[in-house]
Biopython code that builds the backbone (N, CA, C, O; Angstrom):
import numpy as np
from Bio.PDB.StructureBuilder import StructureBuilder

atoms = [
    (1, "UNK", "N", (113.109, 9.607, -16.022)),
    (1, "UNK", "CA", (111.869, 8.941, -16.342)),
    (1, "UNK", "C", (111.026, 9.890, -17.192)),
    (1, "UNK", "O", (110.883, 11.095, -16.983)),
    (2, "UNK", "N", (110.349, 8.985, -18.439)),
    (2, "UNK", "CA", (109.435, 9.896, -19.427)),
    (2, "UNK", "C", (108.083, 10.374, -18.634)),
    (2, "UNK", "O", (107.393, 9.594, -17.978)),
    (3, "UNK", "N", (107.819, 11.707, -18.781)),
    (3, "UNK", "CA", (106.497, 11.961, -18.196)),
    (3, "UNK", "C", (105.276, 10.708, -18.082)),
    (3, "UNK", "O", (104.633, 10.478, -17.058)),
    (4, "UNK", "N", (105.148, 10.043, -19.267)),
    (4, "UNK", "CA", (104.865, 9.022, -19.882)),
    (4, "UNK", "C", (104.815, 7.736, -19.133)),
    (4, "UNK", "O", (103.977, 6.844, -19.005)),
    (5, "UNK", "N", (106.205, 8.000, -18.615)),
    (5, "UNK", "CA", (106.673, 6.654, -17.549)),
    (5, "UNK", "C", (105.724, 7.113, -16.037)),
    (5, "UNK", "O", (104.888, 6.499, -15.374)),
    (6, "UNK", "N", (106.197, 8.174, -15.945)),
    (6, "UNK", "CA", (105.939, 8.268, -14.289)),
    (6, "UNK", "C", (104.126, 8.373, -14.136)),
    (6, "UNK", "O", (103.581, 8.117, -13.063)),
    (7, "UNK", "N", (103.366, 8.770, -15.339)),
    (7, "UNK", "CA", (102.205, 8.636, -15.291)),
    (7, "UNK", "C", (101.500, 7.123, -14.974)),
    (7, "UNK", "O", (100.662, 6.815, -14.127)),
    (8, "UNK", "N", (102.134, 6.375, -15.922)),
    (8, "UNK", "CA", (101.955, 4.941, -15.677)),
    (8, "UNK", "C", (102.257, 4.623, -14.087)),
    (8, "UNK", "O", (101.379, 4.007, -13.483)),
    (9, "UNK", "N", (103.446, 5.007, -13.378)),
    (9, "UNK", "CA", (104.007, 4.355, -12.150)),
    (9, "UNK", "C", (102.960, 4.726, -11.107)),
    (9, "UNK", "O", (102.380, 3.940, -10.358)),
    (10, "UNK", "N", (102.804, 6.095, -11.177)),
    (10, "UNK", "CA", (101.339, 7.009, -10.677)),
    (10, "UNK", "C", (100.392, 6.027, -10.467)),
    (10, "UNK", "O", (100.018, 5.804, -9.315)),
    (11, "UNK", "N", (99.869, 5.300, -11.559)),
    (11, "UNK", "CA", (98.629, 4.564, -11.818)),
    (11, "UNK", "C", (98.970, 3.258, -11.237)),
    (11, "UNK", "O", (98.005, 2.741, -10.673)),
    (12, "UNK", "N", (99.991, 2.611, -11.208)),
    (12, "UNK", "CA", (100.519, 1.376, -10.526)),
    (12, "UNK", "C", (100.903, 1.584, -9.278)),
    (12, "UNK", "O", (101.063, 0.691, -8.445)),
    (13, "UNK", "N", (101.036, 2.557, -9.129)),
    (13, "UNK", "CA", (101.212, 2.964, -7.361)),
    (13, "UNK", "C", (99.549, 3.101, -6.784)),
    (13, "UNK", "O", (98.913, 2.336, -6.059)),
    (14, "UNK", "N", (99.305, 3.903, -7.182)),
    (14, "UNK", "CA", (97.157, 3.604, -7.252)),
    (14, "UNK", "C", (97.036, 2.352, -7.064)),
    (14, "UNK", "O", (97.080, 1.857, -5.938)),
    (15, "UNK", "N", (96.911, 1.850, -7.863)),
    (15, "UNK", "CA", (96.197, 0.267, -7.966)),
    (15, "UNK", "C", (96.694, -0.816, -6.702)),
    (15, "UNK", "O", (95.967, -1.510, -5.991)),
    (16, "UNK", "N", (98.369, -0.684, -6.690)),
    (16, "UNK", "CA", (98.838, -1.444, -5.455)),
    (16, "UNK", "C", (98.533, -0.754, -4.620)),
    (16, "UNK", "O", (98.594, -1.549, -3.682)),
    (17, "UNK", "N", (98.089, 0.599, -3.993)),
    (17, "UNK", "CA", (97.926, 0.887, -2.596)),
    (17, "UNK", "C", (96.681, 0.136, -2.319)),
    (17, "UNK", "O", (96.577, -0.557, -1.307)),
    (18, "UNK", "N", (95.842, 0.242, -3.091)),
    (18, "UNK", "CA", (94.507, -0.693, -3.108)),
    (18, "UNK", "C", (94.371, -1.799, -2.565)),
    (18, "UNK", "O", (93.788, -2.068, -1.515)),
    (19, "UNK", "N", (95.182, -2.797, -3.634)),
    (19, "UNK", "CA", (95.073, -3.934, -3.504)),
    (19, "UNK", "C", (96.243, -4.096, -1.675)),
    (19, "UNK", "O", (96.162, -5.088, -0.950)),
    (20, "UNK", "N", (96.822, -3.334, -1.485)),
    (20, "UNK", "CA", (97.863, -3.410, -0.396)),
    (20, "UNK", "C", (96.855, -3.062, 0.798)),
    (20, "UNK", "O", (97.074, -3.604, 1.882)),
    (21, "UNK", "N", (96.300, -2.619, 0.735)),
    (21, "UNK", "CA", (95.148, -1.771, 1.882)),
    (21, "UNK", "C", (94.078, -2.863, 2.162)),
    (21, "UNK", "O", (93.694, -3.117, 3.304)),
    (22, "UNK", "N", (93.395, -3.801, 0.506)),
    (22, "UNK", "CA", (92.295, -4.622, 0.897)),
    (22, "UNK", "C", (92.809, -5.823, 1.257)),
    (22, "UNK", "O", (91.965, -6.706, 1.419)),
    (23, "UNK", "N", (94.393, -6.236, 1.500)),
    (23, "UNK", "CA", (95.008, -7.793, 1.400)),
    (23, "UNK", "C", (95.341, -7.239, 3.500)),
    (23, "UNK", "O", (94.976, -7.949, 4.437)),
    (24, "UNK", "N", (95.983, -6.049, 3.636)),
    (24, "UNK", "CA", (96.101, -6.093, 5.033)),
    (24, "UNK", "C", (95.185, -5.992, 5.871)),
    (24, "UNK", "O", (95.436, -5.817, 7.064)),
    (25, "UNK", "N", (93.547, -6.115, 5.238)),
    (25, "UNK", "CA", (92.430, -5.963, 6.253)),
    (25, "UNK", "C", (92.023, -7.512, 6.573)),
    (25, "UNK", "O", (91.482, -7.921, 7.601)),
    (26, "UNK", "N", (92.445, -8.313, 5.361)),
    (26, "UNK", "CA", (91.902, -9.631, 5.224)),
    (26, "UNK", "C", (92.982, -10.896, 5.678)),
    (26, "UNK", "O", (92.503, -11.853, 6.286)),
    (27, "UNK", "N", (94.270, -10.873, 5.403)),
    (27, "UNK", "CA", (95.132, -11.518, 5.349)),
    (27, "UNK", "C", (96.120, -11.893, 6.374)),
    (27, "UNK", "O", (97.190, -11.314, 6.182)),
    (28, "UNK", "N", (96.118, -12.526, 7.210)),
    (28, "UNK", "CA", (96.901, -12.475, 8.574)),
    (28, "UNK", "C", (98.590, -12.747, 8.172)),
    (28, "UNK", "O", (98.980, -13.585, 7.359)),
    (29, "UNK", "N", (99.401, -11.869, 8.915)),
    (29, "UNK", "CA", (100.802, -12.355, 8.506)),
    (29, "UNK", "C", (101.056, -11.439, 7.462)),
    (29, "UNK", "O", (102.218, -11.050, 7.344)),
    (30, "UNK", "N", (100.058, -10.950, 6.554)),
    (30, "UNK", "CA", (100.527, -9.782, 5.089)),
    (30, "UNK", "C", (101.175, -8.446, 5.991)),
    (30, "UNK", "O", (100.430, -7.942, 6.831)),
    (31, "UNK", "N", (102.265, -8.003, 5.847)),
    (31, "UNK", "CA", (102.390, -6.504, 5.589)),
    (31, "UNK", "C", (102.550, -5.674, 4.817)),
    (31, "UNK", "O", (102.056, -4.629, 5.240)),
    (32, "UNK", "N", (103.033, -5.554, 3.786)),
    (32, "UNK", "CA", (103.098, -4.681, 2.723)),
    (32, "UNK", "C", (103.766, -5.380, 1.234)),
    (32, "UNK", "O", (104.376, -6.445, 1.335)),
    (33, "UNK", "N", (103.640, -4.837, 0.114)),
    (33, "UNK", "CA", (103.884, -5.121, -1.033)),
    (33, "UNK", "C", (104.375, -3.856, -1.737)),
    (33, "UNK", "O", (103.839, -2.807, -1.379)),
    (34, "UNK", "N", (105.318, -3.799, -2.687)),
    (34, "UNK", "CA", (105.989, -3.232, -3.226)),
    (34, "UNK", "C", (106.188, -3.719, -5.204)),
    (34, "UNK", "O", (105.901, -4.781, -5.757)),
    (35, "UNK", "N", (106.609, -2.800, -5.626)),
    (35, "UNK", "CA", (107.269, -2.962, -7.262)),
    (35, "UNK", "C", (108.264, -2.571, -7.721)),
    (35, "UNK", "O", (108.792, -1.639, -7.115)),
    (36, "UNK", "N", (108.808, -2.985, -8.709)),
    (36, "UNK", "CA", (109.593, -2.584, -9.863)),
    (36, "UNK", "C", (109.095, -2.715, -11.118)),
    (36, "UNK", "O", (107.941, -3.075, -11.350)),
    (37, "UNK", "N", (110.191, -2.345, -12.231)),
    (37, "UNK", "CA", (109.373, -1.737, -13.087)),
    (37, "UNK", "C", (110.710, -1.026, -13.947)),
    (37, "UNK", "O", (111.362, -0.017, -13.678)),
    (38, "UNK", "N", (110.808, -1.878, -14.948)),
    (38, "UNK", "CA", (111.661, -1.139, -16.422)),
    (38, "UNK", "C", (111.219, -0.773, -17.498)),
    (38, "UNK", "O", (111.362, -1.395, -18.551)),
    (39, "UNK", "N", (110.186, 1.069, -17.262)),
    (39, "UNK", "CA", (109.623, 0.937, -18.050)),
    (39, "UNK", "C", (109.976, 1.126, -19.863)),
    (39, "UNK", "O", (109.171, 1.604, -20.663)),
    (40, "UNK", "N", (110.879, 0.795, -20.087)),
    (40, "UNK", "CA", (111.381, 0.266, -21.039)),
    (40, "UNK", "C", (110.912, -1.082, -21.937)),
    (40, "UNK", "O", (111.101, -1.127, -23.153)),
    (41, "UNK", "N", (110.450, -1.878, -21.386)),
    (41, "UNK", "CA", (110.027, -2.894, -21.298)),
    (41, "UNK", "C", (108.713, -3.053, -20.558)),
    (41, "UNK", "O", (108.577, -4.148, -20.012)),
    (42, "UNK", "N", (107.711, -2.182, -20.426)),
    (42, "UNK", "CA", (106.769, -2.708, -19.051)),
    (42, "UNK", "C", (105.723, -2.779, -20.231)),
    (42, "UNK", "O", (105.604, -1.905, -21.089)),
    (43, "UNK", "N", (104.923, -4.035, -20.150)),
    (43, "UNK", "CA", (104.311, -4.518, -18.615)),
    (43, "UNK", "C", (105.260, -5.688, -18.398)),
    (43, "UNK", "O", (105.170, -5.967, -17.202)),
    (44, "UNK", "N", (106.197, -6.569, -19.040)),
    (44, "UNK", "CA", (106.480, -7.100, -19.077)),
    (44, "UNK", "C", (107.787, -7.563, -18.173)),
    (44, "UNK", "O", (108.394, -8.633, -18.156)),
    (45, "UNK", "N", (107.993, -6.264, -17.384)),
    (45, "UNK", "CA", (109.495, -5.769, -16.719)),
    (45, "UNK", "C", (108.483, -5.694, -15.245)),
    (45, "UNK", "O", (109.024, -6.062, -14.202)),
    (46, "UNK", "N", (107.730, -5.447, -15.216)),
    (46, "UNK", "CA", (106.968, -5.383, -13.873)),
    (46, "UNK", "C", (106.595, -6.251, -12.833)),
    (46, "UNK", "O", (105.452, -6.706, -12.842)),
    (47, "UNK", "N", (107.492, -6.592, -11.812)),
    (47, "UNK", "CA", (107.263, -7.627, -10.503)),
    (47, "UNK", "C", (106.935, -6.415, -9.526)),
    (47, "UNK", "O", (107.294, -5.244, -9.404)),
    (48, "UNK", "N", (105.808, -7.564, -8.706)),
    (48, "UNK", "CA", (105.189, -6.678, -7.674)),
    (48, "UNK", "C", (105.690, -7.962, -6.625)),
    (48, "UNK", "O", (105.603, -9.123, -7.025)),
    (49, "UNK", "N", (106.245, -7.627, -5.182)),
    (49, "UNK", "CA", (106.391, -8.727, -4.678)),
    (49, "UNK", "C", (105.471, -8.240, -3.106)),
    (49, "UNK", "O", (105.397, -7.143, -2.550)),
    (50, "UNK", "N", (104.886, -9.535, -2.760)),
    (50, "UNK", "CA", (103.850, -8.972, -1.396)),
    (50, "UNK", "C", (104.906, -9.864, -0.208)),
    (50, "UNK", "O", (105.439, -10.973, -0.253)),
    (51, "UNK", "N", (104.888, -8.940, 0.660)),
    (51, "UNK", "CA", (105.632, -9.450, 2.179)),
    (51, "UNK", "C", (104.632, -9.494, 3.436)),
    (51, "UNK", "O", (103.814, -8.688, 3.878)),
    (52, "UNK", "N", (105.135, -11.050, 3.905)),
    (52, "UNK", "CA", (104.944, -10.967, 5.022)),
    (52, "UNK", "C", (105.793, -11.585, 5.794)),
    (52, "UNK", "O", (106.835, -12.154, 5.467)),
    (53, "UNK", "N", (105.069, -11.392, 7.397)),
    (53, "UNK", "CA", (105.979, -11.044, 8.787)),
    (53, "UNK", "C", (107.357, -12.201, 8.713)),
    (53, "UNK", "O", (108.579, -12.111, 8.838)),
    (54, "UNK", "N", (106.287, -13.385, 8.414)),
    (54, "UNK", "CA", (107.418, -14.526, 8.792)),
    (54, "UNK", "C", (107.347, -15.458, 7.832)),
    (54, "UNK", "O", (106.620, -15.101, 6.905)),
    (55, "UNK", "N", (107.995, -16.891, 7.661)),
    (55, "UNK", "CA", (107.918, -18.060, 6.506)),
    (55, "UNK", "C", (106.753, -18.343, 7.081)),
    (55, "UNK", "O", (105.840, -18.343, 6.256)),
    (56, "UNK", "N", (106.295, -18.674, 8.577)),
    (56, "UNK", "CA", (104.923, -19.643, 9.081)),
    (56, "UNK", "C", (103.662, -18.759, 8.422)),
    (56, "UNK", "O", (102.534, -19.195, 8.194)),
    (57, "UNK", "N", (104.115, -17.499, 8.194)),
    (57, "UNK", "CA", (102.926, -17.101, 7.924)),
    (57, "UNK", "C", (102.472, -17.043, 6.804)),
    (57, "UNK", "O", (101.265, -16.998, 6.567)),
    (58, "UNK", "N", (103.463, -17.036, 5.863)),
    (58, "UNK", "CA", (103.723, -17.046, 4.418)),
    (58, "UNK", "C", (102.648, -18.454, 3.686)),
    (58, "UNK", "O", (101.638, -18.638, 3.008)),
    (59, "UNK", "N", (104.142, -19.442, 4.679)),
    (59, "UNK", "CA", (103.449, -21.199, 5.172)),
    (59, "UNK", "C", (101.555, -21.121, 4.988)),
    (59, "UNK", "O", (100.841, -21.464, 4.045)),
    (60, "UNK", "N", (101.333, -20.729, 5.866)),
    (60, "UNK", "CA", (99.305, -20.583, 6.142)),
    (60, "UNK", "C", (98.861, -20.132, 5.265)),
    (60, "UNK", "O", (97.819, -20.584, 4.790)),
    (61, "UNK", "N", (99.638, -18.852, 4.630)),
    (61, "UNK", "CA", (98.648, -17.914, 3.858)),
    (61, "UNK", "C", (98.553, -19.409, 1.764)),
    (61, "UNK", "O", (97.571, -19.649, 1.061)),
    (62, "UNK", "N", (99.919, -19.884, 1.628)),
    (62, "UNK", "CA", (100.047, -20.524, 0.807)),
    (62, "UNK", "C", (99.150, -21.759, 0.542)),
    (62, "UNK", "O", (98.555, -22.166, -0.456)),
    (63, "UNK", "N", (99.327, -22.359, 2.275)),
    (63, "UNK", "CA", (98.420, -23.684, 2.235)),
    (63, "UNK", "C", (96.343, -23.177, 2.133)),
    (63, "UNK", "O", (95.340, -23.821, 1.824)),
    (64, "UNK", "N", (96.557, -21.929, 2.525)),
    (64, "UNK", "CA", (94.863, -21.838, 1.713)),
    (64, "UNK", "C", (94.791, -20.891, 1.134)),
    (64, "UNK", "O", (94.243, -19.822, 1.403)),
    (65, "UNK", "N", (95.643, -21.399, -0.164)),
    (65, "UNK", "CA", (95.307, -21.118, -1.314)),
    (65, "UNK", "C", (95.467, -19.509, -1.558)),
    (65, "UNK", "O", (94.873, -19.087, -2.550)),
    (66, "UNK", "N", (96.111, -18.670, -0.869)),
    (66, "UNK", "CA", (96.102, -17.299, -0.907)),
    (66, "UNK", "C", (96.355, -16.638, -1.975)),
    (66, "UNK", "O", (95.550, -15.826, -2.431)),
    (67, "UNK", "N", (97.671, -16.930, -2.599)),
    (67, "UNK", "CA", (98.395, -16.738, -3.237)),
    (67, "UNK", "C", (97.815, -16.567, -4.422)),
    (67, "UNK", "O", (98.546, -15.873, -5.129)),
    (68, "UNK", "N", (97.045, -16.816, -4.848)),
    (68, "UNK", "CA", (95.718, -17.152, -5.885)),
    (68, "UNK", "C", (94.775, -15.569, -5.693)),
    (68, "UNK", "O", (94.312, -14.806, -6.541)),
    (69, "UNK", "N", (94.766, -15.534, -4.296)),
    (69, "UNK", "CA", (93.369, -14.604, -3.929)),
    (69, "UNK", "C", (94.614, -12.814, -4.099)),
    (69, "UNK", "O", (94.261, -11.663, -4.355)),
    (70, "UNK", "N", (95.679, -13.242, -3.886)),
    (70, "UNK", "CA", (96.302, -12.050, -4.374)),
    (70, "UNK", "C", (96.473, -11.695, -5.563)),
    (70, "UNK", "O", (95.985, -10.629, -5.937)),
    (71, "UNK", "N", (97.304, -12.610, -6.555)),
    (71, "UNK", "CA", (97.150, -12.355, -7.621)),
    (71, "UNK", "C", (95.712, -11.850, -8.417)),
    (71, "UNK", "O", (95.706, -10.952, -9.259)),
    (72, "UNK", "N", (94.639, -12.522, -8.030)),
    (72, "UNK", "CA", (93.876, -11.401, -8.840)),
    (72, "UNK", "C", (93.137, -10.601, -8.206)),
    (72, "UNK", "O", (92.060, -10.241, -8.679)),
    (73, "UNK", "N", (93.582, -10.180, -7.024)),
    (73, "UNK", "CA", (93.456, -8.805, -6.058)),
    (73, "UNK", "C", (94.706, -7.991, -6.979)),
    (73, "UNK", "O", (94.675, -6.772, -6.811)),
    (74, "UNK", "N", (95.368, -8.292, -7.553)),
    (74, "UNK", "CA", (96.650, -7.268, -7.660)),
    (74, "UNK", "C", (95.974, -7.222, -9.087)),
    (74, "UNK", "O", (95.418, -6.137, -9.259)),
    (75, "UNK", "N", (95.833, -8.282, -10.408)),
    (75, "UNK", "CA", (95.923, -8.329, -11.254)),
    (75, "UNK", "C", (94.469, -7.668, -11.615)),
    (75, "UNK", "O", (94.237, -7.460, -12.806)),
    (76, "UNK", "N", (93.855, -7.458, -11.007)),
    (76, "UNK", "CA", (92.023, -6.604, -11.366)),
    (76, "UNK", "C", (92.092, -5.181, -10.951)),
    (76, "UNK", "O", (91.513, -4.302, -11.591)),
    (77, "UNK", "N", (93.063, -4.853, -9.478)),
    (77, "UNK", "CA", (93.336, -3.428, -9.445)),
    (77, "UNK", "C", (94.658, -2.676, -10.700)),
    (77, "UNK", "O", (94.769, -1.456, -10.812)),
    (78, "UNK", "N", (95.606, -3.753, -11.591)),
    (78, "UNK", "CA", (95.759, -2.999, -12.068)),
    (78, "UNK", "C", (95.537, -3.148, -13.758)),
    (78, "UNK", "O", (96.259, -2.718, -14.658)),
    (79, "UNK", "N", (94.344, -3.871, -13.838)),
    (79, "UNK", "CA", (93.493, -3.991, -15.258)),
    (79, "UNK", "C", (92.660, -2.516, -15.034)),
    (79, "UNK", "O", (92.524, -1.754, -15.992)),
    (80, "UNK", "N", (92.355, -2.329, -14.279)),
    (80, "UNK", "CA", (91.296, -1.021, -13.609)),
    (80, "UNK", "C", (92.177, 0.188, -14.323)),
    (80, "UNK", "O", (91.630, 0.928, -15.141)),
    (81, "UNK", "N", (93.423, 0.331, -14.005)),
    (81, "UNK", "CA", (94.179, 1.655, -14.766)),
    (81, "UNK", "C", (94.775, 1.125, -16.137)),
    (81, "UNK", "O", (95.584, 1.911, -16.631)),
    (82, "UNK", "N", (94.484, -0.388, -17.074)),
    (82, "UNK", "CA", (95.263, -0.734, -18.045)),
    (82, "UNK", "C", (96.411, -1.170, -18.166)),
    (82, "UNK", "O", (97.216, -1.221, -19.096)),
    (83, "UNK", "N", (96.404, -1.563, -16.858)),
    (83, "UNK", "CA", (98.053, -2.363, -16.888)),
    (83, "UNK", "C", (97.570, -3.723, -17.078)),
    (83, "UNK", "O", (96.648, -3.988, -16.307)),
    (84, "UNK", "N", (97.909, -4.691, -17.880)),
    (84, "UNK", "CA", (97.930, -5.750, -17.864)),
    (84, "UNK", "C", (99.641, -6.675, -17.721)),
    (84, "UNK", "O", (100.703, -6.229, -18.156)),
    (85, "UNK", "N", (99.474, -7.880, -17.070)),
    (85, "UNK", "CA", (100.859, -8.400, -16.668)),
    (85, "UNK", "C", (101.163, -9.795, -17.863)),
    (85, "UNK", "O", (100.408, -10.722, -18.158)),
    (86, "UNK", "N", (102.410, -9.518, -18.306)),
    (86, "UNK", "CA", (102.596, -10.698, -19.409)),
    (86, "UNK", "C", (102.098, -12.049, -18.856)),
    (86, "UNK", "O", (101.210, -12.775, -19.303)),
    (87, "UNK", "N", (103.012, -12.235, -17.604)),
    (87, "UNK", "CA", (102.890, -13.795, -16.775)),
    (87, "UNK", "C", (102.792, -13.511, -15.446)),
    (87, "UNK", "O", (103.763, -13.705, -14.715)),
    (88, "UNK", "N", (101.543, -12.986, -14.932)),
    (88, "UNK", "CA", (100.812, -13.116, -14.085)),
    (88, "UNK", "C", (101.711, -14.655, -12.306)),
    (88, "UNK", "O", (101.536, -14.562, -11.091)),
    (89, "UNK", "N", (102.285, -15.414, -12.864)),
    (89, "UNK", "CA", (103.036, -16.460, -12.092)),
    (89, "UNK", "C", (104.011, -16.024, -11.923)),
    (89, "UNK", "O", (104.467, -15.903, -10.786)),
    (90, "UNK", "N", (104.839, -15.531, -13.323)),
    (90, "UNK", "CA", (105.972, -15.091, -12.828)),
    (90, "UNK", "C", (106.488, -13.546, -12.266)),
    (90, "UNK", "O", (107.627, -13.328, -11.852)),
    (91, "UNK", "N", (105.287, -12.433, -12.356)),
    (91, "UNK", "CA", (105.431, -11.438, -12.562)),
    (91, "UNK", "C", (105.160, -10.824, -10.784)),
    (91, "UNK", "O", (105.389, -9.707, -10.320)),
    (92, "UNK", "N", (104.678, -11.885, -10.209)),
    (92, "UNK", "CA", (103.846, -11.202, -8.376)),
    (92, "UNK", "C", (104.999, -12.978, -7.816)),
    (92, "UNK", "O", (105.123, -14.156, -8.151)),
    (93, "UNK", "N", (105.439, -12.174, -7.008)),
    (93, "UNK", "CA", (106.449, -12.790, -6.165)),
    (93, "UNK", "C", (105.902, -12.879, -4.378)),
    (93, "UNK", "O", (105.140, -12.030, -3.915)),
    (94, "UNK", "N", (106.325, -13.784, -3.735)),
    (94, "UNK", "CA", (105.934, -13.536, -1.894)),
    (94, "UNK", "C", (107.397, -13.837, -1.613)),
    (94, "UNK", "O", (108.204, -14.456, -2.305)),
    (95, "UNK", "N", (107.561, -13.185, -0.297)),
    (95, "UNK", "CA", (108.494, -13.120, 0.453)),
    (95, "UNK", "C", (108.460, -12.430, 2.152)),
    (95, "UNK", "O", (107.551, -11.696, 2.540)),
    (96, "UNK", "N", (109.202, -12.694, 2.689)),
    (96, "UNK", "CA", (109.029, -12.231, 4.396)),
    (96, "UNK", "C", (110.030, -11.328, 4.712)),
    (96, "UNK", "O", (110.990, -11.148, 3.963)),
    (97, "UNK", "N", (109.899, -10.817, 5.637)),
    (97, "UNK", "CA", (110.658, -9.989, 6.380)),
    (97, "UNK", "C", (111.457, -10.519, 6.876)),
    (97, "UNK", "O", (112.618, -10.117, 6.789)),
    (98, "UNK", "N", (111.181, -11.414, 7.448)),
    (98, "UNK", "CA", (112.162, -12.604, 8.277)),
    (98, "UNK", "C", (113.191, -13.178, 7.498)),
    (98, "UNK", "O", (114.358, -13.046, 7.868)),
    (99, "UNK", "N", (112.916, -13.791, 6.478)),
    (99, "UNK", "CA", (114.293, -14.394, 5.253)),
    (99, "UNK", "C", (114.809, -12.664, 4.973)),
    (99, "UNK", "O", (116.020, -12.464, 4.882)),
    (100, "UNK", "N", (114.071, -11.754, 4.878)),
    (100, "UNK", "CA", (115.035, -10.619, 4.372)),
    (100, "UNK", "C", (116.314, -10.095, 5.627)),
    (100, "UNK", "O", (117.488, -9.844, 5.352)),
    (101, "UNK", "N", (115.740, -10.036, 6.884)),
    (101, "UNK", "CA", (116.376, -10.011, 7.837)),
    (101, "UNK", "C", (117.676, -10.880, 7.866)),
    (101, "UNK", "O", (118.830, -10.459, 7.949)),
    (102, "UNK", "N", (117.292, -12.064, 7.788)),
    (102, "UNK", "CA", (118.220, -13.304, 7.813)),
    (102, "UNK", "C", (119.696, -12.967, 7.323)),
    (102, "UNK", "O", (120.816, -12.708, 7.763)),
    (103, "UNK", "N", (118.750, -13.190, 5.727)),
    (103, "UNK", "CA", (119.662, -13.404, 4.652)),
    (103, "UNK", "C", (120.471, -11.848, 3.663)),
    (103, "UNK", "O", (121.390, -11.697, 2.858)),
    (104, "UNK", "N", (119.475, -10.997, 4.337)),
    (104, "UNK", "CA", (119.697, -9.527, 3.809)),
    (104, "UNK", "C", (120.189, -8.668, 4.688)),
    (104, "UNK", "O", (120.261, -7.517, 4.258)),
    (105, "UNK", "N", (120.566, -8.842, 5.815)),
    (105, "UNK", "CA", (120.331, -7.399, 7.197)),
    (105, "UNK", "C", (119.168, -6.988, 6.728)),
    (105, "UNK", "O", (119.375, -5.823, 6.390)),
    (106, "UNK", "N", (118.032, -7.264, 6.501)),
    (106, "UNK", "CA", (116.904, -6.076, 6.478)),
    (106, "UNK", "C", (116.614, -5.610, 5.046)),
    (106, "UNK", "O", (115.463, -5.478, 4.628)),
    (107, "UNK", "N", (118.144, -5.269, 4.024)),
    (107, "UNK", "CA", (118.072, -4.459, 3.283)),
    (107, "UNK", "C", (117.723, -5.230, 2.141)),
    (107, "UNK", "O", (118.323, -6.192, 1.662)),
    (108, "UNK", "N", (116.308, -4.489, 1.640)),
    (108, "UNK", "CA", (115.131, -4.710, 0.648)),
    (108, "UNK", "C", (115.538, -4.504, -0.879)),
    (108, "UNK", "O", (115.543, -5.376, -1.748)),
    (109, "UNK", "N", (115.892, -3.111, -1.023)),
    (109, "UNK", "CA", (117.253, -3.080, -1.961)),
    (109, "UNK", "C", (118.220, -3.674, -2.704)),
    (109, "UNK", "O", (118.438, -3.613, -3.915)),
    (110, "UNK", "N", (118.890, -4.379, -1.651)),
    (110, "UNK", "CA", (119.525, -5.147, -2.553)),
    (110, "UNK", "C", (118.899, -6.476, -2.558)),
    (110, "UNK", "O", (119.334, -7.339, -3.320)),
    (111, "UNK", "N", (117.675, -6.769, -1.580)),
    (111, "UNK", "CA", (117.194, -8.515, -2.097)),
    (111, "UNK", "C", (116.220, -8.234, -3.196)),
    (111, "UNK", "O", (116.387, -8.997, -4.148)),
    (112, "UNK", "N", (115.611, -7.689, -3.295)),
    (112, "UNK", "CA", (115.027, -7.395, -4.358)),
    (112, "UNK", "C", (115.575, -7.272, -5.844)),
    (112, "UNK", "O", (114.944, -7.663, -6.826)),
    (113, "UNK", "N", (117.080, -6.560, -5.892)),
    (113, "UNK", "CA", (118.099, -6.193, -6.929)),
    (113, "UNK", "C", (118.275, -7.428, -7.004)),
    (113, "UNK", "O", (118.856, -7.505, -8.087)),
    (114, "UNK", "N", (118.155, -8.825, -6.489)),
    (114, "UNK", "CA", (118.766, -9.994, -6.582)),
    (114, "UNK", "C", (117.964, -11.077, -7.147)),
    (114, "UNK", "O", (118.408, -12.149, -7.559)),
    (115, "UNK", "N", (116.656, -10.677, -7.129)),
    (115, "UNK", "CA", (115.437, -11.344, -7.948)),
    (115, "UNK", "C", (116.124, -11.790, -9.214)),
    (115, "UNK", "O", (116.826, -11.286, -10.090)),
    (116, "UNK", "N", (115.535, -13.125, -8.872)),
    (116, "UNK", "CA", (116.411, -13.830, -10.904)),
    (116, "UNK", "C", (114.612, -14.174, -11.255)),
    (116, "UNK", "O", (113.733, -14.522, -10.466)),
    (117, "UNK", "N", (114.551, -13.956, -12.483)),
    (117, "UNK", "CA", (113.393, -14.605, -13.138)),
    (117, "UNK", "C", (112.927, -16.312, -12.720)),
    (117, "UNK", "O", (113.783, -17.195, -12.780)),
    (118, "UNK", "N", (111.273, -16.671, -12.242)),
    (118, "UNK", "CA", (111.488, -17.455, -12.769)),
    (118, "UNK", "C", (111.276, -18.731, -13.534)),
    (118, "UNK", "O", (112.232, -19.305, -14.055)),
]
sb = StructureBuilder()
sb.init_structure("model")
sb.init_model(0)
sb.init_chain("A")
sb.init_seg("    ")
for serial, (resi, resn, name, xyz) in enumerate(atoms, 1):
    if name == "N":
        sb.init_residue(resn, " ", resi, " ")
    sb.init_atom(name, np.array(xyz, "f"), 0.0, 1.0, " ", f" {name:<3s}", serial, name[0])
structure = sb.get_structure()
């Protein structure tokens, strides 16, 4: 990674601890959120995906309207360091622990490696 690169990731790791810190004080069912990132291609290569516990909770957080209140919780902490996201819809993903469990053993790694655009 270019010095270049990891400065940027630095600053996107900033911004999501933020937005990850102010969504688990507010958000029932949220636990953590994570990224990728080809910076080869970024901003445009950049999915941030937010997890929580279970689908029911996922379920609640969707039916009011959450999903909305994250994206520009994510998308204002990382305008703050100059990241801007091409497609904002397609670029912040949700998912649970529970389907990862299921359908993954657990492992984040490779469900994540399995993300299709979309």
């Amino acid at each position: 990674m270019r010095r270049t690169d990891k400065k940027i990731d630095n600053n996107v790791r900033k911004a999501l601890t933020i937005a990850c810190d102010t969504a688990l004080e507010s958000v029932e069912g949220f636990k953590w959120l994570t990224h990728t990132a080809s910076y080869d291609c970024f901003p445009g290569s950049l999915l941030v995906i937010c997890v929580f516990d279970t689908a029911e909770a996922l379920d609640k957080a969707r039916d009011k309207e959450l999903e909305t209140y994250f994206r520009r919780l994510i998308q204002g902490n990382l305008l703050k360091v100059g990241v801007k996201f091409k497609n904002v819809l397609k670029q912040i993903r949700f998912d649970t622990e529970e389907d990862c469990d299921r359908e993954n053993d657990g492992n984040w790694k490779e469900r994540i490696a399995n993300y299709k655009p979309l």
